[in-house]
C-alpha positions in Angstrom: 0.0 0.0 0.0 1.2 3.4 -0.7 1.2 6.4 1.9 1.2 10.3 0.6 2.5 13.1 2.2 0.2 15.5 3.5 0.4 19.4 2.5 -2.0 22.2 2.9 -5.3 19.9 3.8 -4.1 16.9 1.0 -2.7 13.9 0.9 -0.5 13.9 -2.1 2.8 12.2 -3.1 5.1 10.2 -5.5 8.8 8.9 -5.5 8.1 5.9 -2.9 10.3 4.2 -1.5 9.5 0.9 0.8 9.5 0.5 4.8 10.5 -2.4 6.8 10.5 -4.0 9.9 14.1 -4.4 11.5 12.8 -7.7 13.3 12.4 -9.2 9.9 13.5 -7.2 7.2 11.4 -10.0 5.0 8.1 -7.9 6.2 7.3 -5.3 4.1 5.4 -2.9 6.4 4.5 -0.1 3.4 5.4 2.1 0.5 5.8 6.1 1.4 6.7 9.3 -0.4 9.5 10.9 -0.4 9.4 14.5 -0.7 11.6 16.8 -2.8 12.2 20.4 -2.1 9.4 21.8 -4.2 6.4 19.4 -1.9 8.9 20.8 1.0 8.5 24.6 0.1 5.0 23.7 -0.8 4.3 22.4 3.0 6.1 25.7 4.2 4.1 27.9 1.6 0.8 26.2 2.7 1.7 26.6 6.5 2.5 30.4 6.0 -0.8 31.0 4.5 -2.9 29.3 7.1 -0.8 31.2 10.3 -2.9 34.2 10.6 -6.5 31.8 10.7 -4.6 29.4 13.2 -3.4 32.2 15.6 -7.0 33.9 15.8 -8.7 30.4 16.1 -10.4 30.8 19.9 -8.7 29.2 22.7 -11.7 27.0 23.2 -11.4 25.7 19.8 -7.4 24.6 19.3 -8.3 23.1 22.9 -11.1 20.7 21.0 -8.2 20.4 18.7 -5.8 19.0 20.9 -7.9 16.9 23.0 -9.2 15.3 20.0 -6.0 14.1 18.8 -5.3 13.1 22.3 -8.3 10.9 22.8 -7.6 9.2 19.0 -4.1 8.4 20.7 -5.0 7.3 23.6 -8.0 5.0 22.0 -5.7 3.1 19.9 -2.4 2.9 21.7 -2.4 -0.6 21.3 -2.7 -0.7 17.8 -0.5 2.2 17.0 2.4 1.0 19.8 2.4 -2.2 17.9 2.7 -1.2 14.2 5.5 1.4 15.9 8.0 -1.6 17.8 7.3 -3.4 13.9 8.8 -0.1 12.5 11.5 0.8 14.6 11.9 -2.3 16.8 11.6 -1.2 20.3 9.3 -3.9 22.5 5.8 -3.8 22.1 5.5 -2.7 25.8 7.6 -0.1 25.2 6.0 0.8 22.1 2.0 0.9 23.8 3.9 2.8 26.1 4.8 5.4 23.9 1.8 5.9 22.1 0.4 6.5 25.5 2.2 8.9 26.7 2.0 10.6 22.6 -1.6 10.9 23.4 -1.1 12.3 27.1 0.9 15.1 25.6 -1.6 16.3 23.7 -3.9 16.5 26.5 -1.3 18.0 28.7 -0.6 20.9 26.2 -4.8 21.2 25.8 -4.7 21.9 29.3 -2.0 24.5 29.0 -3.9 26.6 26.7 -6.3 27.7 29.9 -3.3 28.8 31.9 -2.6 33.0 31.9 -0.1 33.1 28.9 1.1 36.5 30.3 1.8 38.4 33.3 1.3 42.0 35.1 4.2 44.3 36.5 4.5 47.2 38.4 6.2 50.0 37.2 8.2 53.1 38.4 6.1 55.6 36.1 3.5 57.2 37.5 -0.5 55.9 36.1 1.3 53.0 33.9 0.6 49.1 33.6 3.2 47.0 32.2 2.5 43.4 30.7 3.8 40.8 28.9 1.7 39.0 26.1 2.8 35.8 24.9 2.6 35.3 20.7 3.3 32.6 18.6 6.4 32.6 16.8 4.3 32.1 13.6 5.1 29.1 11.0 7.8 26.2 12.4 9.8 23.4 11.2 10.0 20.3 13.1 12.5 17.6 12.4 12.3 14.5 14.7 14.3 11.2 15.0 14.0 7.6 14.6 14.2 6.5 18.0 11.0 7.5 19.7 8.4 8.2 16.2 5.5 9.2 18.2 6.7 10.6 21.4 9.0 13.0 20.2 7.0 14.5 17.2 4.4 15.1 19.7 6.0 16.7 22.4 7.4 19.3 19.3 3.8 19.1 17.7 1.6 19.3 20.4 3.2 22.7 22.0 3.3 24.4 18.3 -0.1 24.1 18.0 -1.8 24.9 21.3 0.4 28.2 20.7 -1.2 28.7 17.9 2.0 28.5 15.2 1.4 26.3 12.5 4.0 23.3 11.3 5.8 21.7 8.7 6.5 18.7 9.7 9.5 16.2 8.7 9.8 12.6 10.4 12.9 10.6 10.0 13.1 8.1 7.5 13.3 5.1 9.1 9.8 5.8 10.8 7.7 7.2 8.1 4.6 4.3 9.4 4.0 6.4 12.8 4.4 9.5 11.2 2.2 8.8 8.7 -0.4 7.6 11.5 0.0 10.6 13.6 -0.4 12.7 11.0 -4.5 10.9 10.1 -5.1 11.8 13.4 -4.0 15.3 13.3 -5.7 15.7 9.6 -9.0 14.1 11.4 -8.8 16.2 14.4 -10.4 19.4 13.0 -7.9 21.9 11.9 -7.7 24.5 9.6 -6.0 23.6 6.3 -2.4 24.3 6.2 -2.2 24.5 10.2 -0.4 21.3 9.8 1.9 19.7 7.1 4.1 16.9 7.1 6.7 15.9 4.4 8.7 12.6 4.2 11.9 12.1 2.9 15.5 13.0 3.2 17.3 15.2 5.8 19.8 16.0 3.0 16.4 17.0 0.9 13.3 17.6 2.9 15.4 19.0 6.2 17.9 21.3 4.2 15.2 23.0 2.5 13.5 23.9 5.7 16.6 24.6 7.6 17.6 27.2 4.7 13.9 28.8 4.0 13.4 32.1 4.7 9.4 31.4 5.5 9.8 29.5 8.6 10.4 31.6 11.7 11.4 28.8 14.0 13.2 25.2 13.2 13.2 22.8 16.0 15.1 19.3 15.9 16.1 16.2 17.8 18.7 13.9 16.3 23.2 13.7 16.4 25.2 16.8 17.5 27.2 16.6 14.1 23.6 17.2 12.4 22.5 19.6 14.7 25.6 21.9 14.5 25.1 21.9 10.8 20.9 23.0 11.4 21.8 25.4 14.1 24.0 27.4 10.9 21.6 27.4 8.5 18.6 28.4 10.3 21.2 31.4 11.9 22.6 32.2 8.1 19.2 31.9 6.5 16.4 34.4 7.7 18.4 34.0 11.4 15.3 31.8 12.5 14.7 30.8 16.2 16.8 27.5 16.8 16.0 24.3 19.5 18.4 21.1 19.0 18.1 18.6 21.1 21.2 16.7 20.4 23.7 13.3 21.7 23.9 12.2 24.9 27.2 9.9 26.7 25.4 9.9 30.0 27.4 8.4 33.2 25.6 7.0 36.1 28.1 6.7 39.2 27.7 3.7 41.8 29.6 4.6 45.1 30.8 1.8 47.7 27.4 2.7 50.0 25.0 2.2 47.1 22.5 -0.9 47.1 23.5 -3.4 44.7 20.3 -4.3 43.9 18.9 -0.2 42.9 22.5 0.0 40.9 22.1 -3.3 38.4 18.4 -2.2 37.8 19.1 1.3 36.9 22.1 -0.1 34.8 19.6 -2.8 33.1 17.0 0.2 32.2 19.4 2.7 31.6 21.5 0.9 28.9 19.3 -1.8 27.7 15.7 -0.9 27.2 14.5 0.3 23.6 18.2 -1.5 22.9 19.8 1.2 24.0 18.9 3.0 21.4 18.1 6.4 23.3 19.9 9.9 23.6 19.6 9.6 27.7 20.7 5.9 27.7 23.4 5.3 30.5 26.4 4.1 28.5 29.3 5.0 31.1 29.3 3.4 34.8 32.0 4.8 36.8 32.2 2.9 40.3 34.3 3.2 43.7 36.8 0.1 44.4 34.7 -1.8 46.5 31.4 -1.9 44.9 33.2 -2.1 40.9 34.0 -6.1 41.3 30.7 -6.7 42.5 29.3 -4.5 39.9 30.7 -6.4 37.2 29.5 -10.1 38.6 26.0 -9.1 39.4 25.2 -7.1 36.1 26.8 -9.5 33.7 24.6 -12.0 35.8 21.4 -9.8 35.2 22.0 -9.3 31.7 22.2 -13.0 30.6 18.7 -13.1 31.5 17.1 -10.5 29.1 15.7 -11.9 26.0 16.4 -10.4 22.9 14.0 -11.2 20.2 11.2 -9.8 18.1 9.8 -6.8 19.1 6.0 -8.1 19.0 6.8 -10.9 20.8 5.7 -10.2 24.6 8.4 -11.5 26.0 11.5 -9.9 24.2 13.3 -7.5 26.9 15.7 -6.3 23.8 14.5 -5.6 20.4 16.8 -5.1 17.2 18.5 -2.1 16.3 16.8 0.0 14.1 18.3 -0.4 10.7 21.7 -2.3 9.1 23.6 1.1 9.7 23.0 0.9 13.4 24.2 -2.8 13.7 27.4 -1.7 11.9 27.8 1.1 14.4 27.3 -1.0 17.3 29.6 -3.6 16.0 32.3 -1.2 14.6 32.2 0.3 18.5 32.1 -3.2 20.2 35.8 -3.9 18.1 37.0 -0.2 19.0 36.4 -0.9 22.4 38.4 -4.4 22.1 41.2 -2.3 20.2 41.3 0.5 22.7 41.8 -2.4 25.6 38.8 -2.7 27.6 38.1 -6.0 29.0 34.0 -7.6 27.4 32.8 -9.0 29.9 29.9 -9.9 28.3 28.1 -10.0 24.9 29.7 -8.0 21.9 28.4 -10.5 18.8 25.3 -10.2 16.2 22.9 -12.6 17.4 21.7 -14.4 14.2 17.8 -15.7 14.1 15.4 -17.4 11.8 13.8 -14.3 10.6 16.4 -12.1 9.4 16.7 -8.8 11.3 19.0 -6.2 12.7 19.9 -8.2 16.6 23.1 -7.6 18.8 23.9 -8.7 22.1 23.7 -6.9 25.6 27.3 -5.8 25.7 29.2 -4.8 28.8 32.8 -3.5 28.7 35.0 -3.1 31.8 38.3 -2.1 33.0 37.4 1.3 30.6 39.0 4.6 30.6 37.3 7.4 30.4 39.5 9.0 27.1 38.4 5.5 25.6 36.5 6.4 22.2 33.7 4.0 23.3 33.6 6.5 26.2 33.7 9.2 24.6 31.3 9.1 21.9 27.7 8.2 21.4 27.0 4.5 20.1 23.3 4.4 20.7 23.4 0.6 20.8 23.2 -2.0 23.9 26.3 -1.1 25.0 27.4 -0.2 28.6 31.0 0.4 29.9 32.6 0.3 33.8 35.3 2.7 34.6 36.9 2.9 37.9 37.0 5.6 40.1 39.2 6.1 43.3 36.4 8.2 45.4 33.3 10.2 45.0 35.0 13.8 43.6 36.8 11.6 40.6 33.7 9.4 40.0 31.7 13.4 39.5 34.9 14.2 37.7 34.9 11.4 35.1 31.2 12.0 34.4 31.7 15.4 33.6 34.8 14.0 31.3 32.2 14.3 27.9 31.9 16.7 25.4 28.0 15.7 26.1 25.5 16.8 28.6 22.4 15.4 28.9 21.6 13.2 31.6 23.7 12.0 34.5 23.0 10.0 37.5 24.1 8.5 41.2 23.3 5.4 43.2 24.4 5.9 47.1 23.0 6.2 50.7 24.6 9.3 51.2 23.4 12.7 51.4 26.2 13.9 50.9 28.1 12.9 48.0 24.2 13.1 46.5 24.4 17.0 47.3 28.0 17.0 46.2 26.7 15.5 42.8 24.1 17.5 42.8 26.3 20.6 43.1 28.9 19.6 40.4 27.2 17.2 37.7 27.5 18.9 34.5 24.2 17.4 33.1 21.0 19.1 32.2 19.0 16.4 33.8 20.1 14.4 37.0 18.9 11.2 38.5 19.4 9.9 42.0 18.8 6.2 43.0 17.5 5.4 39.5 18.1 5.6 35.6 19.2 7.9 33.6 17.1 7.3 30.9 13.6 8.5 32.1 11.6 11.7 31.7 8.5 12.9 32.3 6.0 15.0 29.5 5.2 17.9 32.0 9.2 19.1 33.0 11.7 20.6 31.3 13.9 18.3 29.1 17.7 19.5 27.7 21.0 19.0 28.5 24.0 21.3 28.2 27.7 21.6 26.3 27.3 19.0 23.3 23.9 18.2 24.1 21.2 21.0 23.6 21.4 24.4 21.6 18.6 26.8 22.3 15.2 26.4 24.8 14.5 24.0 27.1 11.5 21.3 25.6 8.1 19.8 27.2 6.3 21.2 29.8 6.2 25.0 31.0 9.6 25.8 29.6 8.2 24.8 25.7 6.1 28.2 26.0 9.8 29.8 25.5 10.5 28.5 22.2 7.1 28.4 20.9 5.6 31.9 21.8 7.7 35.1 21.6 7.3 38.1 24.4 5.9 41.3 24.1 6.3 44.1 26.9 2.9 46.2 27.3 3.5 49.8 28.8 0.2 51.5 29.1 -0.7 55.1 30.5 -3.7 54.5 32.6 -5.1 57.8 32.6 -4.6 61.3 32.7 -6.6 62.1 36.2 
């Protein structure tokens, strides 16, 4: 079957190329368009001329609008997590999961639309009333990745809209299924046409003709620093359009000799393992204290040769496939750099082979790492987890912070103090104590600094800062 694009209220298309599922690359899952740069410029063309009806549209009504597209989410998270894990390959938990919390987003940002968008000062002038008003920024790209196809888009999509800025939107190419169902939804939902576009295709094509338009005001994107960098200079040197990139993460979670065993393997097991590691927040460094490290390394290489890994619609898989044949070589061309570089596997490391031919790799764990290590250093976004030794609490914050990246970082220890001393000195725009690194939540602020984030913090309260711009109010209120 073939799937369009859709652009100014139609579903229209050609050059398709086919989709398949990474659990068994024999399954063909569809055929979907490919946009060039005239359907992109189209989108961006259509979404201009529909910004002035969306930004008038009544609060009460891009509310409906939300909550409708919330509710079709929500309804069919089973369906839509399923055909998502046969896309991209995450668990089918995982995936219901995500479809869940697509649809909560929407709701969450409905709700946000009743809150006071602006605020009331005092002023030193005699009779005058200062106040901000919040406006929308007015027409925006989105560009989201492969690794979470209806999560991400939404919490970009969701925001946009209840602002009242309309959107071009660009999934990645891996994912074009979920985009393509999120986007029915949103076309069923009761907009405007134009409000919303979405063209598949190429980042090299479809994302480099929005980066570089002059009609969009705003460009927001999720996906590798080295891509990000490159967006971040053409939306400055092309119309100098608001930028938000949401970029790598080589997150460290540090184990201290007082930390329960038990709470560290876990958070390891979530952290580096689940949606095969495959996320920008993953944990991928473990730096632990002499006495807890050997113990470390026996009880997680224990835990791991109990996870499954399988086919993602298969109940019972704890580890899906990576998401395409360029991610297996990554993973497999770090698992040999690792070897090279002299850290010690402990476990794992090998393609798994299966009957149904698909993209599989073992849990890895590395120890005996250094932190200058290229394996810890830059981002593999596979199953792959390394231990580094540390003398004492101050070197184990210190070899965290040893990254170009800074996204998440996090601590497992009884201690109130070395927790406040992390706390303090983490270098990590999201920190985690006594758990993963790897989990957020829709309604607080998510962004990491150095390597890791360029512009506005995303979800919750803090997406009002990239998707609305401030104006200051001074008013004279009266001449008696």
């Amino acid at each position: 079957m073939q799937y369009e694009n859709y652009i100014g209220g139609r579903w229209t298309g050609r050059n398709f190329t086919t989709n398949v599922n990474p659990s068994d690359t024999n399954d063909e899952i569809g055929m979907y368009a490919s946009a060039d740069a005239d359907d992109t410029n189209s989108a961006i063309e259509s979404a201009v001329a529909a910004q002035s009806v969306w930004r008038a549209y009544p609060p009460s009504e891009r509310i409906s609008v939300l909550r409708n597209i919330g509710n079709a989410l929500l309804d069919r998270k089973d369906e839509l997590g399923a055909a998502l894990s046969r896309e991209e390959g995450k668990p089918v938990r995982e995936g219901i999961a995500e479809a869940g919390r697509a649809g909560n987003t929407f709701h969450y940002y409905a709700s946000a639309i009743e809150h006071a968008q602006g605020e009331t000062y005092s002023s030193a002038l005699p009779k005058t009333l200062i106040q901000t008003r919040r406006n929308p920024v007015g027409t925006v790209g989105i560009i989201t990745p492969w690794n979470f196809p209806l999560a991400i888009p939404a919490w970009k999509i969701a925001p946009a809209l209840a602002y009242g800025n309309t959107v071009v939107f660009k999934p990645a190419e891996l994912v074009p299924s979920s985009a393509w169902a999120l986007t029915k939804i949103i076309s069923e939902a009761g907009l405007p046409d134009g409000v919303f576009n979405m063209v598949m295709g190429s980042g090299s094509v479809v994302g480099k003709a929005m980066t570089t338009s002059s009609r969009l005001d705003a460009v927001t994107f999720t996906g590798s620093s080295f891509v990000g960098a490159e967006i971040a200079a053409d939306c400055i040197s092309h119309g100098a359009k608001r930028i938000q990139a949401e970029m790598g993460g080589k997150n460290s979670l540090v184990v201290l000799d007082d930390a329960d065993l038990t709470i560290a393997v876990e958070a390891i097991i979530d952290g580096a393992f689940k949606s095969t590691g495959q996320r920008c927040t993953a944990t991928s460094r473990v730096i632990s204290t002499p006495q807890m490290y050997p113990r470390l390394v026996e009880q997680l290489s224990a835990r791991m040769a109990t996870l499954k890994v399988g086919d993602a619609l298969d109940p019972s898989t704890d580890i899906g496939p990576l998401a395409s044949q360029q991610q297996l070589n990554q993973v497999r061309k770090y698992v040999e750099l690792g070897v090279s570089e002299g850290a010690e596997l402990i476990a794992g490391g090998h393609e798994i082979r299966s009957a149904s031919p698909g993209f599989y790799f073992e849990p890895t764990l590395f120890a005996g790492g250094r932190s200058q290590m290229r394996i810890n250093q830059e981002e593999i976004f596979g199953p792959v987890v390394c231990l580094i030794e540390a003398p004492d609490v101050d070197s184990a914050i210190a070899l965290a912070n040893d990254t170009p990246y800074g996204l998440a970082a996090g601590i497992i220890t009884d201690s109130q103090r070395s927790i406040e001393r992390f706390l303090d000195t983490a270098d990590a725009g999201m920190l985690h104590v006594n758990r993963s690194t790897a989990n957020t939540e829709l309604h607080v602020p998510f962004g990491g600094n150095k390597s890791s984030s360029y512009g506005p913090r995303e979800q919750g309260t803090a997406a009002r800062d990239f998707f609305t711009s401030t104006s200051t109010v001074y008013s004279t209120t009266g001449t008696d």
